[in-house]
mmCIF file of the C-alpha atoms, coordinates in Angstrom:
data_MODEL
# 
_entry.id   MODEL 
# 
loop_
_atom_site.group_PDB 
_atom_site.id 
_atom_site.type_symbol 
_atom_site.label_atom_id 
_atom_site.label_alt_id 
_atom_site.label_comp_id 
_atom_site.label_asym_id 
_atom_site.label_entity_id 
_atom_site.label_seq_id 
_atom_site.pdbx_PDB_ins_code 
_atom_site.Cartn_x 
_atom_site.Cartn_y 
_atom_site.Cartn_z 
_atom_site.occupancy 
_atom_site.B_iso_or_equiv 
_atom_site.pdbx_formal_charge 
_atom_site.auth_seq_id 
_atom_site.auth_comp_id 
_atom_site.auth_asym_id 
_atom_site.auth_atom_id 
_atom_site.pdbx_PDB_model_num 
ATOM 1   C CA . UNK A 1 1   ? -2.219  1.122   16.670  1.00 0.00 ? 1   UNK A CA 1 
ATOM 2   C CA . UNK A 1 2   ? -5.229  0.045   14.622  1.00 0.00 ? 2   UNK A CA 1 
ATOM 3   C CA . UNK A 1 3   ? -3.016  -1.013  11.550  1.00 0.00 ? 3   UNK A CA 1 
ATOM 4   C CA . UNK A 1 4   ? -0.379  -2.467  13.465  1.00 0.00 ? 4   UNK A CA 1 
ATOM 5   C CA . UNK A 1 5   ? -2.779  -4.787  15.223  1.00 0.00 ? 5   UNK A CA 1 
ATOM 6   C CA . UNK A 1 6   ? -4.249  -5.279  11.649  1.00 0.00 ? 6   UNK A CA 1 
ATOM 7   C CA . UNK A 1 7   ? -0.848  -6.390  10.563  1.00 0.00 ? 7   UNK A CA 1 
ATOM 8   C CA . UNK A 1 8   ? 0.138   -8.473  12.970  1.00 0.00 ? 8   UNK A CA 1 
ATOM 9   C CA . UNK A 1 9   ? -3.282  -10.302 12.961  1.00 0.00 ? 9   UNK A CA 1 
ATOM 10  C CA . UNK A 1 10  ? -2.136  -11.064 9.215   1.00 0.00 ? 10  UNK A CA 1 
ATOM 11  C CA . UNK A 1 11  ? 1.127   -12.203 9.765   1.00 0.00 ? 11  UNK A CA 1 
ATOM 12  C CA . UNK A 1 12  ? 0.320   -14.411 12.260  1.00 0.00 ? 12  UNK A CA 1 
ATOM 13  C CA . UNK A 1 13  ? -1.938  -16.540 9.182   1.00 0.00 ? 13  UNK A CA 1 
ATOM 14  C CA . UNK A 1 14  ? 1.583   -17.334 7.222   1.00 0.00 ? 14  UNK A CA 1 
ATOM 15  C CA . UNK A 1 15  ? 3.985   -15.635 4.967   1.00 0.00 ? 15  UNK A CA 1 
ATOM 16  C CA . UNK A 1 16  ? 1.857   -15.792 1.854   1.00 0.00 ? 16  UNK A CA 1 
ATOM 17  C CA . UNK A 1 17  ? -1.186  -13.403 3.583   1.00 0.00 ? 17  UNK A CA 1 
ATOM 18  C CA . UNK A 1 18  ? 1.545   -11.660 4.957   1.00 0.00 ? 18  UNK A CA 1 
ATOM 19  C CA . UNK A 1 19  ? 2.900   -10.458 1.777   1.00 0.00 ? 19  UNK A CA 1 
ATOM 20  C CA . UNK A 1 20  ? -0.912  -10.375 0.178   1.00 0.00 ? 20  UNK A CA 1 
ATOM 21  C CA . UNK A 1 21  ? -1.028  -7.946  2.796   1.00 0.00 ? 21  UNK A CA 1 
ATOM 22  C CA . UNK A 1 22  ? 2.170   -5.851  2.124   1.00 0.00 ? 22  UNK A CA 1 
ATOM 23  C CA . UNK A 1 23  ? 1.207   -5.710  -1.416  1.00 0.00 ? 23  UNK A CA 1 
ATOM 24  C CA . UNK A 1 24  ? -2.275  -4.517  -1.111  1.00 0.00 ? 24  UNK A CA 1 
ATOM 25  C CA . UNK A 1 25  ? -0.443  -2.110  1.500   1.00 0.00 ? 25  UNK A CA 1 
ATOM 26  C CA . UNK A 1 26  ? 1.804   -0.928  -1.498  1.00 0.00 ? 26  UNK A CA 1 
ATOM 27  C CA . UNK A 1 27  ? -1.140  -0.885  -4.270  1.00 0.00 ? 27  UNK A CA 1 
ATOM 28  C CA . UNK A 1 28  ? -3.072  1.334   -2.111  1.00 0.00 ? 28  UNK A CA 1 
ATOM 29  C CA . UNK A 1 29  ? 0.074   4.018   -1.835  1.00 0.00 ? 29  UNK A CA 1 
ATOM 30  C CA . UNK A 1 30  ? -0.044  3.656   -4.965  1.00 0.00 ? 30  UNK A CA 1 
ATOM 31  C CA . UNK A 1 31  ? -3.619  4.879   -5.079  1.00 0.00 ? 31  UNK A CA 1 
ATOM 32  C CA . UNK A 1 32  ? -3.133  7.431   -3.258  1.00 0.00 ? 32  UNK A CA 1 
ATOM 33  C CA . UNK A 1 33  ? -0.483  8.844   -4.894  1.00 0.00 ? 33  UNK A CA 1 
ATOM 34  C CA . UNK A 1 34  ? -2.061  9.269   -7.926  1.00 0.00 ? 34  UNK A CA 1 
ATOM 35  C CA . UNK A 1 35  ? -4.754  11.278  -6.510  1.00 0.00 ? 35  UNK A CA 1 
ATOM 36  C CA . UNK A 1 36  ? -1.946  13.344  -5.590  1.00 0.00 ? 36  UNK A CA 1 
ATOM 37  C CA . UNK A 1 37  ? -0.474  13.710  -9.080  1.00 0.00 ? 37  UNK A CA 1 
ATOM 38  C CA . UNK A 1 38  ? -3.951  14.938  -10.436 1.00 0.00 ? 38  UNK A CA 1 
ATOM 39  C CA . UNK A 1 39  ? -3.729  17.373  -7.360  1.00 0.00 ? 39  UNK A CA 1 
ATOM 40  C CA . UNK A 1 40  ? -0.085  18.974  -8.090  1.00 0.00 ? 40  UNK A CA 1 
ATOM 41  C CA . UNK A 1 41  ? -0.119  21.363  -11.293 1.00 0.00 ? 41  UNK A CA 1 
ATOM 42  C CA . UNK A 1 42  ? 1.665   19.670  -14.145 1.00 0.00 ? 42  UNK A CA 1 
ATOM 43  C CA . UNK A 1 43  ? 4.227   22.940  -14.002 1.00 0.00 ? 43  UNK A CA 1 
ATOM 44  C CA . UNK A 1 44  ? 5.569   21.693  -10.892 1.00 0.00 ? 44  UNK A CA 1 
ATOM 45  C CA . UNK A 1 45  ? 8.069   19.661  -12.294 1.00 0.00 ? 45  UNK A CA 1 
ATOM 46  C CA . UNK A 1 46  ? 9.906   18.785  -8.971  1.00 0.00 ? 46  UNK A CA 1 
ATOM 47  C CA . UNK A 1 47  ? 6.971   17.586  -7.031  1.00 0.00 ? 47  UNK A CA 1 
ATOM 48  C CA . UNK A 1 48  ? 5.450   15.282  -10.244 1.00 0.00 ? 48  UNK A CA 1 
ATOM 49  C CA . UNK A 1 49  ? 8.995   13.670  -10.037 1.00 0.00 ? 49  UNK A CA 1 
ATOM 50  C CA . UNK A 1 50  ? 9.241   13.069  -6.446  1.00 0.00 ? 50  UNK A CA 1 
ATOM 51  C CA . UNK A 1 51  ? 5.486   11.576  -6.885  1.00 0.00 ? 51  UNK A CA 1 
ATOM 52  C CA . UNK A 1 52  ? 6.071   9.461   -9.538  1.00 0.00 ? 52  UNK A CA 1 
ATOM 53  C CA . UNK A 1 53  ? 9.056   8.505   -8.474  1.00 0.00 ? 53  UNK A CA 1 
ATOM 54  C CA . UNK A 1 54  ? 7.315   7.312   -4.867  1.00 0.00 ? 54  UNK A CA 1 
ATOM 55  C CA . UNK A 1 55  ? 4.465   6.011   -7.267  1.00 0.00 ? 55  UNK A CA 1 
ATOM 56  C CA . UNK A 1 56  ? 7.182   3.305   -8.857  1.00 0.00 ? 56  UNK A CA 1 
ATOM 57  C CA . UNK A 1 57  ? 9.001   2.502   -5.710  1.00 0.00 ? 57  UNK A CA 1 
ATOM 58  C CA . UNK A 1 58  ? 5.570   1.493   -4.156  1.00 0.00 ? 58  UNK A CA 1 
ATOM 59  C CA . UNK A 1 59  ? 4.745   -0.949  -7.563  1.00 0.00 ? 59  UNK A CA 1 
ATOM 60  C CA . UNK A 1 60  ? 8.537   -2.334  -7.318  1.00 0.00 ? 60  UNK A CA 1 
ATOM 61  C CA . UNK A 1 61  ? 7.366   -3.137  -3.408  1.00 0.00 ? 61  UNK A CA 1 
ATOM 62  C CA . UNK A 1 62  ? 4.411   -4.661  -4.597  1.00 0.00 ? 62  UNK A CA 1 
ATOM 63  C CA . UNK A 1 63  ? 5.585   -6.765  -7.474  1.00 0.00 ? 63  UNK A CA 1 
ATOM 64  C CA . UNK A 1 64  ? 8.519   -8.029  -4.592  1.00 0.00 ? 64  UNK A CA 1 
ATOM 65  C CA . UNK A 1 65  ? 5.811   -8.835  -1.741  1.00 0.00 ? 65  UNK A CA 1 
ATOM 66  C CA . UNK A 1 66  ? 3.488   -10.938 -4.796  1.00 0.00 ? 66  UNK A CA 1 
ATOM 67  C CA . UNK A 1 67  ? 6.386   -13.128 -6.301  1.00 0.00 ? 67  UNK A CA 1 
ATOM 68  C CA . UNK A 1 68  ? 9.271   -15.345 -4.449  1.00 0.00 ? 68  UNK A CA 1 
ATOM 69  C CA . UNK A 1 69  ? 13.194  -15.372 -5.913  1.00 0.00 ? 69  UNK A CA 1 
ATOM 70  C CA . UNK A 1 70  ? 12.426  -17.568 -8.425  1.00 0.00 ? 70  UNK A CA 1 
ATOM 71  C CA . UNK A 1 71  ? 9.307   -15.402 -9.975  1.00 0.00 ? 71  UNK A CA 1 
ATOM 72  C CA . UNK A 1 72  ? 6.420   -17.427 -8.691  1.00 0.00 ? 72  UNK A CA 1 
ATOM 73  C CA . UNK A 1 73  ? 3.103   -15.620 -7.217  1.00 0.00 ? 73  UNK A CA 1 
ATOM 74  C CA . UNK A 1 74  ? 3.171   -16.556 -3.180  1.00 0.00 ? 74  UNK A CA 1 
ATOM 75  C CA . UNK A 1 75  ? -0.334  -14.478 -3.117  1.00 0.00 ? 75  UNK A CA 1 
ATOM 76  C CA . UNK A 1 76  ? -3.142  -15.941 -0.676  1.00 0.00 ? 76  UNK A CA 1 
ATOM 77  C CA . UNK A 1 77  ? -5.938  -13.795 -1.486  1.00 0.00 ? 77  UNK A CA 1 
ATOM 78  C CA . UNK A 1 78  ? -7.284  -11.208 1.093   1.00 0.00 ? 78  UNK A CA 1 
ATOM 79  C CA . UNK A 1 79  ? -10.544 -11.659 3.047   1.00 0.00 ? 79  UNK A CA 1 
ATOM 80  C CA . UNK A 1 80  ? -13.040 -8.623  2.465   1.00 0.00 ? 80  UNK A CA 1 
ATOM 81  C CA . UNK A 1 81  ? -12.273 -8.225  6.167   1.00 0.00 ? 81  UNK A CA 1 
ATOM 82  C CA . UNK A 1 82  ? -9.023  -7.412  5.898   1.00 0.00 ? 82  UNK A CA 1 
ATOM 83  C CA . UNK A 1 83  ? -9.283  -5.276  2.763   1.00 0.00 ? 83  UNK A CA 1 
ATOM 84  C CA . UNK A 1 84  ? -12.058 -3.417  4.363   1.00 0.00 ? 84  UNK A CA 1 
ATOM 85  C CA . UNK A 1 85  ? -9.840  -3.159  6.966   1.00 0.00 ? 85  UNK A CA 1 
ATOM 86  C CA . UNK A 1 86  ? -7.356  -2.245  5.715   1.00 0.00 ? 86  UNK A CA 1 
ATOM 87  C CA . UNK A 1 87  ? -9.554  0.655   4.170   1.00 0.00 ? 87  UNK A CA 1 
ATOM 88  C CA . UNK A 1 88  ? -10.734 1.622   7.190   1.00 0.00 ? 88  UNK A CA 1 
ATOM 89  C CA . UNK A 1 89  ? -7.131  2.249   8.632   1.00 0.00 ? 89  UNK A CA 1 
ATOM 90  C CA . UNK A 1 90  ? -5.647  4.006   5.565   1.00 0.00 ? 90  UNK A CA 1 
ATOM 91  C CA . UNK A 1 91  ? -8.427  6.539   6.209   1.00 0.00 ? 91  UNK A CA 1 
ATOM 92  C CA . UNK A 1 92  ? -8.189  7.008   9.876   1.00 0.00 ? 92  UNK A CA 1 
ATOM 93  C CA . UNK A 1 93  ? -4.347  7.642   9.258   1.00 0.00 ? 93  UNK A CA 1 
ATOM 94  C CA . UNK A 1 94  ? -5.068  10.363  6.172   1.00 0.00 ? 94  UNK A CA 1 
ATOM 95  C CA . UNK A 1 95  ? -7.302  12.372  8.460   1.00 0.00 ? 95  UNK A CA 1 
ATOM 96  C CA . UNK A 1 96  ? -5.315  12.421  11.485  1.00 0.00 ? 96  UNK A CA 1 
ATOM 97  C CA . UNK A 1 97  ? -2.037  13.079  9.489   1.00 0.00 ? 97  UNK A CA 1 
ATOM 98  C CA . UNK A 1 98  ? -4.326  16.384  7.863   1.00 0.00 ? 98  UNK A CA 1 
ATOM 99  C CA . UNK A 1 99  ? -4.551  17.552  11.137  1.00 0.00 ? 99  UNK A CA 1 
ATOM 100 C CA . UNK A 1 100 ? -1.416  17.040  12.422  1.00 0.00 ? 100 UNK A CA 1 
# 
């Protein structure tokens, strides 16, 4: 509820926060992903795929959300509100998907 709340509070200051916001969304996946690449033993060759393979769908998302059709950035930069935020929520949703 927290990071929907979070999201719509960003949407609702324009399209170009709004798709700051889904990008920073995407880069930190793509954090977190990589922790999980260092986590998974190198020998297991299906799960490094599937992770990187997540890893570059996440950067594709991003590099859509920061640039319009024509190529141009349409980034507003994030308050450290929001990023913290932001933060803040990705956590809360790790730990209660651990114990779920």
């Amino acid at each position: 509820m927290g990071s929907f709340s979070l999201g719509v509070f960003v949407q609702l200051q324009g399209q170009k926060k709004s798709r700051s916001f889904l990008a920073e969304t995407e880069r930190q996946v793509q954090a977190h992903l990589e922790k999980h690449l260092n986590v998974f033993p190198s020998e297991d060759h299906q799960a490094q795929a599937i992770l990187k393979k997540m890893y570059e769908d996440e950067g594709e998302h991003a590099n859509w959300a920061e640039r319009d059709s024509g190529g141009n950035e349409v980034r507003e930069e994030l308050s450290k509100f929001e990023k913290r935020a932001m933060g803040v929520m990705s956590k809360v949703m790790i730990e209660t998907s651990k114990r779920i």
